[in-house]
C-alpha positions in Angstrom: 137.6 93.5 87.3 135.9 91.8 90.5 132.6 90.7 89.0 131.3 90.0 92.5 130.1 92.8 95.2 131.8 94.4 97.4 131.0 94.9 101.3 132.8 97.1 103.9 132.8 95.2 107.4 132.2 97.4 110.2 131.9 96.3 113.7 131.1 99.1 116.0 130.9 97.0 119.1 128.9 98.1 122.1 127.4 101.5 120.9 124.5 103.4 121.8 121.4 102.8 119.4 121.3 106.7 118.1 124.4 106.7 116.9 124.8 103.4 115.2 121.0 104.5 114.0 122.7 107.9 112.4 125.7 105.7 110.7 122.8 103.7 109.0 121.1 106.7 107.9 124.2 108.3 106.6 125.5 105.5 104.6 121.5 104.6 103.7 121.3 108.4 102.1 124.8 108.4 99.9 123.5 104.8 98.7 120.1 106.2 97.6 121.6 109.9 95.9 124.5 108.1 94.5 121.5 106.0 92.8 119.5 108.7 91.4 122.6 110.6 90.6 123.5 107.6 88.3 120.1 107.8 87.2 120.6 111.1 85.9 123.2 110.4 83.8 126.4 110.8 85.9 129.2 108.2 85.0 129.8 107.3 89.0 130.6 103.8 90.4 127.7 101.9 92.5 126.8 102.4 96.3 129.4 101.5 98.6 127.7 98.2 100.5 127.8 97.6 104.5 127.1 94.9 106.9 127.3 96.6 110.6 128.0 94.7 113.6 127.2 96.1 117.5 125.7 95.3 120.5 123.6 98.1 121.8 122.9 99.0 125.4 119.4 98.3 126.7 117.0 100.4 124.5 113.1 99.1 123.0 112.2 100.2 119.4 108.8 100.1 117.6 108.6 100.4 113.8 106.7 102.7 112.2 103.7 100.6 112.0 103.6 99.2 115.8 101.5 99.8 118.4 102.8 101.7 121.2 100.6 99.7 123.7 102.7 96.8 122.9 105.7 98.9 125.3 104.6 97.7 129.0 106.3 99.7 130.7 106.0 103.9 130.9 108.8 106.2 129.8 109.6 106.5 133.7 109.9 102.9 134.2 112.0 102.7 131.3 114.4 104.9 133.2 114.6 103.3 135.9 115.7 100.7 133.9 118.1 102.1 132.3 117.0 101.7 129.0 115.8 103.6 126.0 113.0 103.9 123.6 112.5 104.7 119.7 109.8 105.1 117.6 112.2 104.0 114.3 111.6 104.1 110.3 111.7 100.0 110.1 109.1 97.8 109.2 107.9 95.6 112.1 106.3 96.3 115.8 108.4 96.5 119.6 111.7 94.9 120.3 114.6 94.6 122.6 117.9 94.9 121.8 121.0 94.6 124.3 124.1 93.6 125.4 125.0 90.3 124.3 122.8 90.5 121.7 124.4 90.4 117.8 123.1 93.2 115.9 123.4 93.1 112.3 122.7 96.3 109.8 123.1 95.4 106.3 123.8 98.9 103.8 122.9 96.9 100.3 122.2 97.9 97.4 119.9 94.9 96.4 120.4 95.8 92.5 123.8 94.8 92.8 122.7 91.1 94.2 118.9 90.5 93.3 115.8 92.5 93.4 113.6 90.9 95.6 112.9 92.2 98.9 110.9 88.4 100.3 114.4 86.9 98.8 116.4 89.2 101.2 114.3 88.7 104.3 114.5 84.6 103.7 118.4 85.4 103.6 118.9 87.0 106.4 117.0 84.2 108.8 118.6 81.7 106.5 122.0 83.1 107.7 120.6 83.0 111.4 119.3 79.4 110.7 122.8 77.8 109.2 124.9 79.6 112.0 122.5 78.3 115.0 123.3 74.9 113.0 127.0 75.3 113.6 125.7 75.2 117.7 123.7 72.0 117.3 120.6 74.0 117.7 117.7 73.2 115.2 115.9 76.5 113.9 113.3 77.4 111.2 110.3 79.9 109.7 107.0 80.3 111.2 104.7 80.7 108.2 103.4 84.8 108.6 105.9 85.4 111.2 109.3 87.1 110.2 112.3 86.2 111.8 114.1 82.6 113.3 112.6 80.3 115.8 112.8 77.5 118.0 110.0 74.7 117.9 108.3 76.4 115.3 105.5 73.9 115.5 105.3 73.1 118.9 103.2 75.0 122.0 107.2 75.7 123.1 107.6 77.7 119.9 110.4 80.8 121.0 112.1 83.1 119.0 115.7 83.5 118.9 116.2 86.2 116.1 114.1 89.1 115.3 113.8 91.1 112.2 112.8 94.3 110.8 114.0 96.5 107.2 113.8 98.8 105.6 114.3 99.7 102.2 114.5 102.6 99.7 115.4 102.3 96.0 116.3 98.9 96.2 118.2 99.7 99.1 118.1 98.2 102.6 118.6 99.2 106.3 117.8 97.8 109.8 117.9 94.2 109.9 118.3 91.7 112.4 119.0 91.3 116.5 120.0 87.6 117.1 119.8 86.6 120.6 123.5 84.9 122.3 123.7 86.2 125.2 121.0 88.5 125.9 119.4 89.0 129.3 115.8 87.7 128.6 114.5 89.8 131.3 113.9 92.6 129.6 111.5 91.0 126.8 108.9 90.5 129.9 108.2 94.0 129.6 107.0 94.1 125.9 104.6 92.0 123.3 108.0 91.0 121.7 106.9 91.8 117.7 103.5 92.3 118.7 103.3 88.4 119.3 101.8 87.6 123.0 101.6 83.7 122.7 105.1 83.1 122.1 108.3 82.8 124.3 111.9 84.1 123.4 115.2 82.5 123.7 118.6 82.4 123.3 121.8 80.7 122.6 123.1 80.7 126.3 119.4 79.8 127.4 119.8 76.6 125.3 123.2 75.4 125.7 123.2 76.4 129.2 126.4 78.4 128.7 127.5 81.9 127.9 128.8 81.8 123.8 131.8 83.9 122.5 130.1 86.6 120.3 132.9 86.7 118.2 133.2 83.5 117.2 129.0 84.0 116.5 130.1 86.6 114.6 132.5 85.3 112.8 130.4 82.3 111.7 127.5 84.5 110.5 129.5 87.0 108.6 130.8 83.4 106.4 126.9 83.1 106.4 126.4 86.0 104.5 129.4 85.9 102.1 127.8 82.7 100.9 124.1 83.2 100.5 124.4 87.1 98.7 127.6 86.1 97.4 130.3 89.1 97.7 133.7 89.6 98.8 134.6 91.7 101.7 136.3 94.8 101.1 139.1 95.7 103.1 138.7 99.1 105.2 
């Protein structure tokens, strides 16, 4: 027997933020029953574990703890620009997400890796940080700040990664929206995180050229097997 865990890749692609939100919730809720079943006695096998990957059309969320003001725009002028808006059960304030950004959901159950929820947010930008390494592009923490950024310590401090979970019985959902080729336009109309004093970025700002998502992808998902430390289970 396998001693290590087992994830399910899923890659959804370009999907509309509702539904991939409603896959989450759905594979969230079996985790967390199949955990209290278990509890209760039943002789079942652990939660089935997911890392999703999509790209979402334009749409602003706000977690349940951010402050609506931070949204620039009104529901009409989010219309007329084609994008949507969520009030969403993460942790976290407003952000964008958007075509040619990498979305990444991971469906863990944390007892089957390590229970410690300030572990799993360090891995998740430390996966951001080591694949931006693979560009040439230096990235790092900002001390109170969640998520990966560029310059942390300079005035031209800009974020390239955001991040917001949440979790339920040692269980986790969300996660992070990691900027390639994202149209930075649309963060103009928001206090990105509730953070007014900082810029945001990404990897075709920097290298001056669009990336290939999938080979981002492909780099990051290599991030994760070796930080948490699981083998990929085949569909």
């Amino acid at each position: 027997m396998n001693s290590l865990p087992e994830v399910t890749i899923i890659n959804l692609g370009l999907v509309d933020y509702k539904e991939a939100w409603d896959i989450q919730e759905n594979y969230f809720r079996q985790a967390i029953d199949r955990k209290i079943a278990i509890r209760n006695g039943e002789n079942l096998a652990p939660p089935s574990n997911y890392l999703i990957l999509c790209e979402h059309p334009h749409v602003y969320t706000i977690g349940k703890s951010g402050n609506k003001e931070n949204l620039l725009l009104s529901e009409n002028e989010v219309a007329s620009k084609e994008a949507s808006f969520y009030k969403i059960n993460r942790g976290g304030d407003i952000t964008y997400h958007g075509p040619g950004q990498l979305v990444v959901y991971p469906i863990l159950d944390l007892e089957q890796f390590f229970t410690d929820i300030h572990k799993y947010m360090r891995f998740l930008e430390e996966a951001v940080i080591n694949t931006l390494l693979k560009f040439n592009i230096q990235s790092s923490r900002i001390d109170g700040m969640t998520g990966v950024w560029l310059d942390s310590d300079q005035p031209t401090a800009r974020k390239i990664c955001a991040m917001g979970v949440k979790s339920s019985r040692w269980v986790t959902m969300h996660g992070i929206g990691f900027n390639i080729n994202t149209n930075l336009d649309f963060f103009s109309h928001i206090v990105p995180c509730g953070i007014d004093d900082k810029a945001v970025t990404s990897m075709q700002k920097e290298l001056g050229r669009k990336i290939d998502i999938k080979e981002v992808e492909a780099i990051i998902l290599e991030e994760f097997k070796s930080l948490f430390g699981f083998i990929v289970k085949e569909n």
